[in-house]
C-alpha positions as CSV (number, residue, x, y, z in Angstrom):
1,X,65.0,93.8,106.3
2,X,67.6,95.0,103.6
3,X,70.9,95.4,103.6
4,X,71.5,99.1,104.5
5,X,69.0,98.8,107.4
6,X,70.5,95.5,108.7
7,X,74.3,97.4,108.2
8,X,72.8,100.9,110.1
9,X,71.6,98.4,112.9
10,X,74.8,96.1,113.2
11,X,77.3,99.6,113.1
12,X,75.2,100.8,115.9
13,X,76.1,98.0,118.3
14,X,80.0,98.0,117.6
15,X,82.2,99.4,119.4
16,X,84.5,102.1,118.3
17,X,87.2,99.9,118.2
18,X,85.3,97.6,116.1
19,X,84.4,100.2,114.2
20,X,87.9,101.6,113.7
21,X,89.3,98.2,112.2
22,X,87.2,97.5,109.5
23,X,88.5,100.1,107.9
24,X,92.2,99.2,108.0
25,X,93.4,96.9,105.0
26,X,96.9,95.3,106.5
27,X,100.2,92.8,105.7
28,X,101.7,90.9,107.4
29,X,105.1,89.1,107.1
30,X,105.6,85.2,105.4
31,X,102.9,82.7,106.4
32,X,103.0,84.0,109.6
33,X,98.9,83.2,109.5
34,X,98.5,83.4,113.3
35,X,99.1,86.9,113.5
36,X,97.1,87.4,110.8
37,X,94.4,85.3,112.3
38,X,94.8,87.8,115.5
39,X,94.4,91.1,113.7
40,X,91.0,89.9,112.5
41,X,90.1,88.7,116.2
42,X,91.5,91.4,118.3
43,X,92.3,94.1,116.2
44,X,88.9,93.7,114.0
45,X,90.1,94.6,110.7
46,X,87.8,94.8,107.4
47,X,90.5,92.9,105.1
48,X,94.6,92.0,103.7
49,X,97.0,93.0,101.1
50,X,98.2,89.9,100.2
51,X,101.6,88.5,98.5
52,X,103.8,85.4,97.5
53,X,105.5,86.0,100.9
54,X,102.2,84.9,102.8
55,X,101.2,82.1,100.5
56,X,103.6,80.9,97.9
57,X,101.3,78.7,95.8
58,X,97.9,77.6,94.6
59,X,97.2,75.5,97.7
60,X,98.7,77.6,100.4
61,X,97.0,80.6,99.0
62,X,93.6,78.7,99.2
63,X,94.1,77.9,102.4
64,X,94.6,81.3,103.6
65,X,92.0,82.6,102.4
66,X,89.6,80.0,103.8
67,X,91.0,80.5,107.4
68,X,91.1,84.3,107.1
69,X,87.7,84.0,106.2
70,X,86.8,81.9,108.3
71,X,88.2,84.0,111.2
72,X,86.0,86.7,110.0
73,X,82.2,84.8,109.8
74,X,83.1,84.1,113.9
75,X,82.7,88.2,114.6
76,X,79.3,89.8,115.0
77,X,80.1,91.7,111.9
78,X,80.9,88.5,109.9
79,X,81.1,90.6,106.7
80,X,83.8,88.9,104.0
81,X,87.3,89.9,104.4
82,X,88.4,92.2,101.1
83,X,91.6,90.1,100.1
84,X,93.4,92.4,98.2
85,X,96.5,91.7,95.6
86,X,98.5,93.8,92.7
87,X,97.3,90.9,90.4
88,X,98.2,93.8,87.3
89,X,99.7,92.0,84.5
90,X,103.2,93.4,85.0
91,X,102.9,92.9,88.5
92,X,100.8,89.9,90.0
93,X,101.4,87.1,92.3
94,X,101.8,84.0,91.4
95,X,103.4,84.5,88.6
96,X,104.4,80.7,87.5
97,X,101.2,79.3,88.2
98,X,98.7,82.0,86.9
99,X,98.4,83.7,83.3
100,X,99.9,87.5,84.0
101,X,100.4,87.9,80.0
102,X,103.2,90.5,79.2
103,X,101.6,93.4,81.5
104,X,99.4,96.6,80.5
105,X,101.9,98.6,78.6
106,X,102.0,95.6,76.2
107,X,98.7,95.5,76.0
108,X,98.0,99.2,75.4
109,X,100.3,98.6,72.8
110,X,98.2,95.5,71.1
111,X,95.5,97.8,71.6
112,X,92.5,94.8,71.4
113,X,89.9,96.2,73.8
114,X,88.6,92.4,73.6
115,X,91.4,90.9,74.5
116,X,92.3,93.3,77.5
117,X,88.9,92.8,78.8
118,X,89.9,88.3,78.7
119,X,93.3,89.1,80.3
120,X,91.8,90.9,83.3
121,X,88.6,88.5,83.2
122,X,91.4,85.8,83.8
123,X,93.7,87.5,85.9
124,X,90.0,88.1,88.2
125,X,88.5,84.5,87.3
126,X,92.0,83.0,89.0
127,X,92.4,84.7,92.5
128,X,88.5,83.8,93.0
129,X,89.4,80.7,92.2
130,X,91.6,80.6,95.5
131,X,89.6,83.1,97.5
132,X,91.3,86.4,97.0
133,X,88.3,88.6,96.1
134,X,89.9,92.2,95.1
135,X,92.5,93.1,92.3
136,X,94.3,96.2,93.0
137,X,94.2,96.7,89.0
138,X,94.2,98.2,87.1
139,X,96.8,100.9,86.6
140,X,95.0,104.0,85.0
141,X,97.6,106.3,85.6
142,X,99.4,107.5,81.7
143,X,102.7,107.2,80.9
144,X,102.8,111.0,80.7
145,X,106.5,111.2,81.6
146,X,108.9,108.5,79.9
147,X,111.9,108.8,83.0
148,X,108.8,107.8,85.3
149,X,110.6,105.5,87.8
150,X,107.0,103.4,89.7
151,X,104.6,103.5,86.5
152,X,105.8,102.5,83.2
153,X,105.0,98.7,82.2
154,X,102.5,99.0,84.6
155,X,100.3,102.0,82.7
156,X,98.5,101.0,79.0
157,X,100.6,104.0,77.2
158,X,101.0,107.4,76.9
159,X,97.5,108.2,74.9
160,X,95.1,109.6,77.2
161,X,92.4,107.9,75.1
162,X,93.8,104.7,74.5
163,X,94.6,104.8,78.3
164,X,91.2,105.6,79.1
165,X,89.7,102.8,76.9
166,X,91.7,100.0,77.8
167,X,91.0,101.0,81.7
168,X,87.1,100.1,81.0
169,X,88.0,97.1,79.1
170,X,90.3,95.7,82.1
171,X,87.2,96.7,84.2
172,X,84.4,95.0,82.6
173,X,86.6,92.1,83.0
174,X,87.1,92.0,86.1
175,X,83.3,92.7,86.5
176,X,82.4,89.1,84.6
177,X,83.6,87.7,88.0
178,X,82.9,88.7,91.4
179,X,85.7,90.4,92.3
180,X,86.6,93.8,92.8
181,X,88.0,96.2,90.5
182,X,90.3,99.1,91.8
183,X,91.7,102.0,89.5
184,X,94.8,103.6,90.6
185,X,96.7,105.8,91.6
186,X,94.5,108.8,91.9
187,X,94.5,111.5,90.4
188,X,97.4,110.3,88.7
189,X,101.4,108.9,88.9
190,X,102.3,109.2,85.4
191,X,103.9,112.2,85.3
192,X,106.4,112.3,88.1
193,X,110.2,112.3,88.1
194,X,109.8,110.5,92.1
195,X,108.9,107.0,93.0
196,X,106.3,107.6,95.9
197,X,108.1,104.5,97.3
198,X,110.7,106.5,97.9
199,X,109.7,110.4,98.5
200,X,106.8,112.7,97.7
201,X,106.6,113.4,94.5
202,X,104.7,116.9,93.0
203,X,102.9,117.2,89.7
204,X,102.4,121.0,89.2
205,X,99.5,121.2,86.7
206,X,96.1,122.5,86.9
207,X,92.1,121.4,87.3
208,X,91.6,121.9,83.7
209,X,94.9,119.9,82.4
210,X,94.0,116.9,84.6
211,X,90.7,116.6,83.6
212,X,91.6,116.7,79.8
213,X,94.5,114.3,80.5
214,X,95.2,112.5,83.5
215,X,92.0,111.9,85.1
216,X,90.1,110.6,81.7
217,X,91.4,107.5,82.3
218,X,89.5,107.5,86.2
219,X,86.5,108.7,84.8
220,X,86.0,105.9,82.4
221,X,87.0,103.7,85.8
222,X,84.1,105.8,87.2
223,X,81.8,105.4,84.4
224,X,82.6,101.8,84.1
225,X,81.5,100.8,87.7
226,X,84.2,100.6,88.9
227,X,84.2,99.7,93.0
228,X,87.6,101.0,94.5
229,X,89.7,104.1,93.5
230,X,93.7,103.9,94.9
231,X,94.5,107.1,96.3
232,X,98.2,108.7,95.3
233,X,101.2,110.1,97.7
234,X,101.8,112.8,95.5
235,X,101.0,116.4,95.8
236,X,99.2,118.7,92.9
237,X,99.7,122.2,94.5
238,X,97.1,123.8,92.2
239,X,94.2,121.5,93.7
240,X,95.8,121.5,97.2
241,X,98.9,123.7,98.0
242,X,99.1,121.6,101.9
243,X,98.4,118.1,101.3
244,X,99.0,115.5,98.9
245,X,96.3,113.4,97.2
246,X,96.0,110.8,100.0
247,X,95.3,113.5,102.6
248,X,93.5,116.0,100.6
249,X,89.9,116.4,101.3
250,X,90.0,119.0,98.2
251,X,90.6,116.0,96.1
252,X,88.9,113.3,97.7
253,X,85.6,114.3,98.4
254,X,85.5,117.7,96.4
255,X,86.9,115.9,92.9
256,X,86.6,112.9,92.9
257,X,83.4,111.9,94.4
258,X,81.3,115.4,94.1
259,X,82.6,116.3,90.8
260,X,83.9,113.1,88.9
261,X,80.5,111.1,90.8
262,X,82.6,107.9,92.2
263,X,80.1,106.2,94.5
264,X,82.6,103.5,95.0
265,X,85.2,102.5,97.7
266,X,88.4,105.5,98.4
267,X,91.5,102.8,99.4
268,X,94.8,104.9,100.6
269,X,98.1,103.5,99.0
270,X,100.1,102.1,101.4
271,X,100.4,104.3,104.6
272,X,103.9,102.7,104.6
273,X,105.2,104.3,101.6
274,X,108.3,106.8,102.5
275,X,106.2,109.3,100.7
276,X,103.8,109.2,103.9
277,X,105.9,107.8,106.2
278,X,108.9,110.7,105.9
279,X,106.3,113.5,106.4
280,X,103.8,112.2,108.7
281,X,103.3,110.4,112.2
282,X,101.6,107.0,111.1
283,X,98.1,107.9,113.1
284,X,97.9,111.1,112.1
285,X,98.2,110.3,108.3
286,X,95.5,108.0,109.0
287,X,93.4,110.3,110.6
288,X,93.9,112.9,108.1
289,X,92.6,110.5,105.4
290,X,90.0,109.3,106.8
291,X,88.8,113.2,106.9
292,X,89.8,113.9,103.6
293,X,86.8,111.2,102.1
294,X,89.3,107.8,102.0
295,X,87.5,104.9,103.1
296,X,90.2,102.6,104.0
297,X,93.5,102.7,105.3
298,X,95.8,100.6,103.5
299,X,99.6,99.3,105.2
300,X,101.0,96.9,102.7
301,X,104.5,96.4,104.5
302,X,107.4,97.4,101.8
303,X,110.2,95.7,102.4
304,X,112.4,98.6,102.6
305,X,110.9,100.1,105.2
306,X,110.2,97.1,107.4
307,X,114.4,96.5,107.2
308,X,114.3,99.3,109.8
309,X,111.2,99.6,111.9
310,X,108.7,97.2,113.6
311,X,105.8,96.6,111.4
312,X,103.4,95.3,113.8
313,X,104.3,98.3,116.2
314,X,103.5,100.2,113.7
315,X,100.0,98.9,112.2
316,X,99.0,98.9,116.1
317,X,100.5,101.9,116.4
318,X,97.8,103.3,113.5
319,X,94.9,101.3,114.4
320,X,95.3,102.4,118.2
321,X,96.1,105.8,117.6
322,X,92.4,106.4,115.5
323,X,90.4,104.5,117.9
324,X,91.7,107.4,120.1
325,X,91.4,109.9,118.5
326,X,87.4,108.8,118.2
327,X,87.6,108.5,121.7
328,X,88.6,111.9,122.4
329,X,86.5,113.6,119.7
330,X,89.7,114.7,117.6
331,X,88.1,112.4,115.0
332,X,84.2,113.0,114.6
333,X,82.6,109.5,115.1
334,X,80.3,110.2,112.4
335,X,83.1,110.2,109.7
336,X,83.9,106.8,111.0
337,X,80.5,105.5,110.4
338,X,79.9,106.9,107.6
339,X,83.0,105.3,106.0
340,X,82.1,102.1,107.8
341,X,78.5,101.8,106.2
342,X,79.7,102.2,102.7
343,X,82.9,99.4,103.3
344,X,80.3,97.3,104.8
345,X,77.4,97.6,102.6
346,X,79.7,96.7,99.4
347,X,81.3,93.9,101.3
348,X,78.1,92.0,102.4
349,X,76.3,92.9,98.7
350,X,79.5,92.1,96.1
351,X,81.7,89.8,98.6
352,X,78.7,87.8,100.9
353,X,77.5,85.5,97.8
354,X,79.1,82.1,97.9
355,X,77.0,81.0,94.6
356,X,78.1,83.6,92.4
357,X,79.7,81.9,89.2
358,X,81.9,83.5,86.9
359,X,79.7,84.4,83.8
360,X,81.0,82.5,80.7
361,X,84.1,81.3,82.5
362,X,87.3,81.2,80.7
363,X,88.8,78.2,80.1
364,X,92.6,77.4,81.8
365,X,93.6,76.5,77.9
366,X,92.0,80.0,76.1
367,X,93.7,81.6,79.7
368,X,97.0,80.8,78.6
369,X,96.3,81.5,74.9
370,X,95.2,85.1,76.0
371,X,98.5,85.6,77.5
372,X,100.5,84.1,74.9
373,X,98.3,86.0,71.7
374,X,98.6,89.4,74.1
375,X,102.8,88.5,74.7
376,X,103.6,87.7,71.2
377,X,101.4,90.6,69.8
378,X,102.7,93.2,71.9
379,X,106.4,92.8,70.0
380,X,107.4,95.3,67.5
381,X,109.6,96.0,65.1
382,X,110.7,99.6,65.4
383,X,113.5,100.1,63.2
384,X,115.4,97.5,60.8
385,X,117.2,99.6,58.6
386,X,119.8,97.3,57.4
387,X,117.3,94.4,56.9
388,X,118.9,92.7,59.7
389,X,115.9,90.4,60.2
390,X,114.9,87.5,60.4
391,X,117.7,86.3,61.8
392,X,117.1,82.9,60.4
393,X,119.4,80.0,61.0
394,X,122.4,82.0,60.6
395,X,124.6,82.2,63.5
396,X,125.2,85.4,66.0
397,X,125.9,86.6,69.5
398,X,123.8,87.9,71.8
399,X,124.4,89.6,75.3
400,X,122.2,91.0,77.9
401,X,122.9,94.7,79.3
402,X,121.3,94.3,82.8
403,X,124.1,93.4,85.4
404,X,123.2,90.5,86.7
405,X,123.0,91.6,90.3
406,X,119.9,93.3,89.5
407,X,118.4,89.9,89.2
408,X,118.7,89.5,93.0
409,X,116.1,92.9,93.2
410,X,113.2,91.5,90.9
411,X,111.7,89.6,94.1
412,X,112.1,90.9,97.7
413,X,110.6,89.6,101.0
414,X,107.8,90.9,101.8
415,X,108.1,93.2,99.1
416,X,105.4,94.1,95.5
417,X,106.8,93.7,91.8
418,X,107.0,90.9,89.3
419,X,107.2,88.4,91.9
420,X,109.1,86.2,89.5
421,X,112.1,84.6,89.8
422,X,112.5,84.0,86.0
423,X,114.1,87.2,84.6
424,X,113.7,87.9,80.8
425,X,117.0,86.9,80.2
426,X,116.2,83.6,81.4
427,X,113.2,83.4,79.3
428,X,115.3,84.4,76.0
429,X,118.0,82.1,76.8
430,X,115.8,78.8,77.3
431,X,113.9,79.5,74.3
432,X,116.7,79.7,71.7
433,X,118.0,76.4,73.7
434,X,114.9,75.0,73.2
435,X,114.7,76.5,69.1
436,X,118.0,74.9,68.9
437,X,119.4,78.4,67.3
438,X,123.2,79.3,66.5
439,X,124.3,81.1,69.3
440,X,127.3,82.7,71.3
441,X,126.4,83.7,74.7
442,X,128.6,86.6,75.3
443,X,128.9,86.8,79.7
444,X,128.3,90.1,81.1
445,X,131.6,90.3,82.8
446,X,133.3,89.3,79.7
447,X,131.2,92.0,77.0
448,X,133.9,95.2,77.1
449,X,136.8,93.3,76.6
450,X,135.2,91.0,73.7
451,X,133.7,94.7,72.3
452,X,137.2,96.2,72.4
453,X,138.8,93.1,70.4
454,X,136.3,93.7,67.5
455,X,137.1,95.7,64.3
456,X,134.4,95.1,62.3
457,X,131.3,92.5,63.0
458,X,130.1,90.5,60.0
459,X,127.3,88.4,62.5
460,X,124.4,90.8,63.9
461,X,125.1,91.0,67.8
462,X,121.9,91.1,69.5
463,X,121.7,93.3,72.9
464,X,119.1,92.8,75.4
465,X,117.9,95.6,77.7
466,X,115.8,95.0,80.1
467,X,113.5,96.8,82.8
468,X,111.2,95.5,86.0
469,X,109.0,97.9,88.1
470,X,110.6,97.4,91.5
471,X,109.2,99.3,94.1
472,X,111.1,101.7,96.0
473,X,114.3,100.8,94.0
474,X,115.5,100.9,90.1
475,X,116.9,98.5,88.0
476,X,120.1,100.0,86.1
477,X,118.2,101.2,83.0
478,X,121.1,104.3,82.5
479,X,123.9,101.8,82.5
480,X,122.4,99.6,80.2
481,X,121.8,102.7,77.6
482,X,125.5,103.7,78.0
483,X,126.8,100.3,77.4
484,X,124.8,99.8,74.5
485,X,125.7,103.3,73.4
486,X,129.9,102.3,73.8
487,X,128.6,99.5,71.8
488,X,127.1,101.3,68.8
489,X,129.9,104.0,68.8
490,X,131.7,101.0,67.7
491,X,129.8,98.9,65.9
492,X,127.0,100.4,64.8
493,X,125.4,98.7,61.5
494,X,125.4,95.0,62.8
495,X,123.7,95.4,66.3
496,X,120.0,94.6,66.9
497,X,118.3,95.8,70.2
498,X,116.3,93.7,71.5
499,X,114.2,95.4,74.5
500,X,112.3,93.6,77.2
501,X,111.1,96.8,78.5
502,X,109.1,100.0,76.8
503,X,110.4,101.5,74.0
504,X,111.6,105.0,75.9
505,X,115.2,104.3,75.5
506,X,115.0,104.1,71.9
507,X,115.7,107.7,71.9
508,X,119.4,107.6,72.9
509,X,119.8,105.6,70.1
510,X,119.5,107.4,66.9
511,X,122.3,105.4,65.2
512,X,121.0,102.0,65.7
513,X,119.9,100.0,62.8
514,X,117.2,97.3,64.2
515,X,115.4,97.3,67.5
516,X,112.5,95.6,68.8
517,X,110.5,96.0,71.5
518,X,108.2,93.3,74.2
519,X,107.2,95.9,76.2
520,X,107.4,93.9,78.9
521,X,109.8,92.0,81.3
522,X,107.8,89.0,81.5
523,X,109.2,85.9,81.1
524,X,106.2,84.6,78.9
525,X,106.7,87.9,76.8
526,X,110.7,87.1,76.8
527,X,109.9,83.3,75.1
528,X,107.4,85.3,72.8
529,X,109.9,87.7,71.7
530,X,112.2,85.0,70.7
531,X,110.1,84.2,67.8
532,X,109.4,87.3,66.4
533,X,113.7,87.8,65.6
534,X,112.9,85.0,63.5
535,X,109.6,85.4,61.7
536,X,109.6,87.0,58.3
């Protein structure tokens, strides 16, 4: 019997509840495994968004995902689990035990379709390696707006093309593997001024500018086989004047699968973003999806909003409230299984076989490599008008802008971002110890009062800026451009920028001599940069 017949026959046996599960993707807090272990046996869901918080290294994580798993082949519909992580390059998990390379903005910027296509192969070859089966990668939104506060590292540029290209190289990576590949954030967050972390944002363009701009890159996600599309909290009021993307049936079904032909999986962002969670009861938003064409409902657990509410009310709050709204026919049934049979039929056919084997595996030395090549490639040299490079063996200062509080923000319980520990400042610092280079440290606290003793400065200063996609809060990207500002209104002909971010800022700076650009925050990409201030 095949697959769709055996799915038809096993959906018709569930109950609703059953039914209504599956299609919830959920979190849960710290290795708190038991209740995870619960919401597959009682509450019957189809699959996890999963972080450092639940499993904090290589063995932990493959643990987990064998007794989830595990769990899951005990229910009649024993279909895999879809273990789901941001595993995106500028975020990932992980961080100091996999090879994120310097993140997709960096790599836009290398602009090596090859090597895109090995980064993602490896970022995908890894988590199967441990039993996490879906990357939630990558980002095809385009960096259309440069004071974007969600998308910037995390986007491959601000060329719809090279955008577009680089999307279907980080696919058919992914694709050498047997994991899943998910575009996002449909039909696009490039281009707004609000992090959907935080409110709803609205883009205010029309059919016909999307399609030439930000929805190439999903089409080539489309055209590339790709097998889940991340919905978007935002609102376009010239598709949809009433709903945003998530709860938009207009762009759901009426775009994006009859008109753009995705046959693949619809995955909501997180229902817990403030974006949903300001403007809508938690069932309902659920409900409305699920009518609008998404296939799964997805509650990854953002740290900010769990500081205030129960988030296991809340996810059984959700599931609950669906089930009855099948019950009392305010949800047709018939949406449910049609949803259902798709989820299942591409979890049983992509997720079900245990033999697959990466196809021309990448090796754990070229994985690093990749990363290093893609992180050391990436950095540019934008301006050096007074020849202030290399920097040689000759001796000079160097001080970071960020304040160092911001540190603190780069990982949060039970929160998404870099994940890392190891800020970029870190990563500079240990590698000129380790160079052995002539250096003076100058301490953030201490920088305006050294500044304001200087008259002139006959050794190049070297300021670092620096910039981390943090959900649902910013690093202090403005105060960094003013202080580096005071410092060039000052001393302007000796001061090198070094920027462990994208190069948007350079802008303010239309008096600065040298500056060079990672574009990324990475702390592989901050060792990488190192080397380039002192390469002819």
């Amino acid at each position: 019997m095949s697959t769709d017949k055996n799915v038809q026959q096993l959906i018709a046996s569930m109950t609703i509840a059953e039914k209504v599960g599956q299609l919830f993707i959920l979190a849960f807090a710290g290795p708190d495994k038991e209740y995870a272990l619960s919401l597959v046996k009682d509450k019957h869901i189809g699959g996890f968004y999963i972080t450092d918080d639940n499993a904090g290294d290589l063995q932990q994580a493959k643990l987990l995902a064998q007794s989830l798993q595990a769990q899951a082949a005990l229910r009649v519909c024993d279909a895999p689990l879809i273990l789901g992580v941001d595993q995106e390059g500028a975020w990932g998990i992980l961080a100091k035990q996999t090879d994120l390379g310097p993140g997709n903005l960096a790599l836009g910027k290398v602009d090596d379709l090859t090597l895109t296509a090995n980064v993602y192969q490896v970022f995908a070859q890894q988590m199967q390696a441990l039993g996490y089966n879906t990357l939630l990668s990558p980002c095809a939104d385009i960096n259309a707006n440069p004071k974007n506060p969600i998308i910037g590292q995390r986007a491959f540029g601000e060329q719809t093309e090279r955008v577009a290209s680089h999307v279907a190289a980080a696919i058919k990576g992914i694709k050498r593997t047997q994991n899943l590949a998910c575009a996002k954030h449909f039909p696009g967050h490039g281009d707004t001024h609000t992090d959907s972390h935080r409110d709803l944002p609205v883009v205010d363009k029309d059919l016909l500018v999307l399609l030439t701009q930000d929805l190439a890159p999903f089409q080539a996600a489309v055209d590339s086989g790709v097998d889940l599309i991340m919905t978007s909290h935002i609102k376009y009021p010239q598709l949809d004047k009433d709903n945003p993307a998530t709860l938009s049936r207009t762009i759901l079904t009426d775009l994006l699968i009859k008109e753009m032909k995705f046959d693949g999986l619809i995955i909501t962002d997180s229902m817990n973003m403030w974006a949903m969670r300001k403007y809508y009861q938690p069932e309902q938003a659920a409900i409305r999806a699920l009518e609008a064409g998404a296939h799964l409902i997805m509650l990854s657990e953002e740290h900010y909003e769990n500081e205030s509410t129960d988030y296991k009310a809340i996810q059984t709050q959700t599931i609950d409230g669906v089930i009855q709204a099948v019950e009392s026919s305010q949800l047709d049934e018939a949406i449910i299984d049609k949803a259902l049979a798709k989820v299942l039929l591409h979890r049983y056919k992509k997720l079900a076989d245990t033999e697959f084997k990466t196809l021309s595996a990448i090796s754990d030395k070229q994985a690093s490599e990749f990363s290093r090549q893609a992180c050391l490639r990436a950095v540019s040299r934008l301006r050096d008008n007074n020849s202030l490079l290399p920097l040689t063996d000759k001796p000079f200062y160097i001080s970071f802008m960020a304040n160092p509080k911001g540190y603190e923000n780069i990982v949060n319980s039970r929160g998404i971002g870099p994940n890392d520990a190891r800020s970029a400042k870190d990563g500079i610092l240990n590698q000129l110890n380790l160079l052995g280079k002539n250096y003076q440290h100058i301490e953030y606290h201490e920088f305006e009062a050294w500044l304001a003793k200087q008259q002139t400065l006959d050794t190049p200063l070297v300021l670092v800026t620096e910039d981390y996609p943090l959900a649902g809060e910013s690093f202090d990207t403005p105060e960094q451009v003013n202080r580096v500002q005071n410092a060039l209104t000052k001393l302007a002909d000796n001061i090198l920028v070094l920027a462990m971010r994208s190069d948007y800022e350079l802008a303010f700076y239309p008096q600065l001599s040298t500056y060079v650009c990672a574009y990324s925050s990475r702390y592989l990409a901050a060792q990488q940069a190192v080397y380039s201030l002192f390469e002819k």
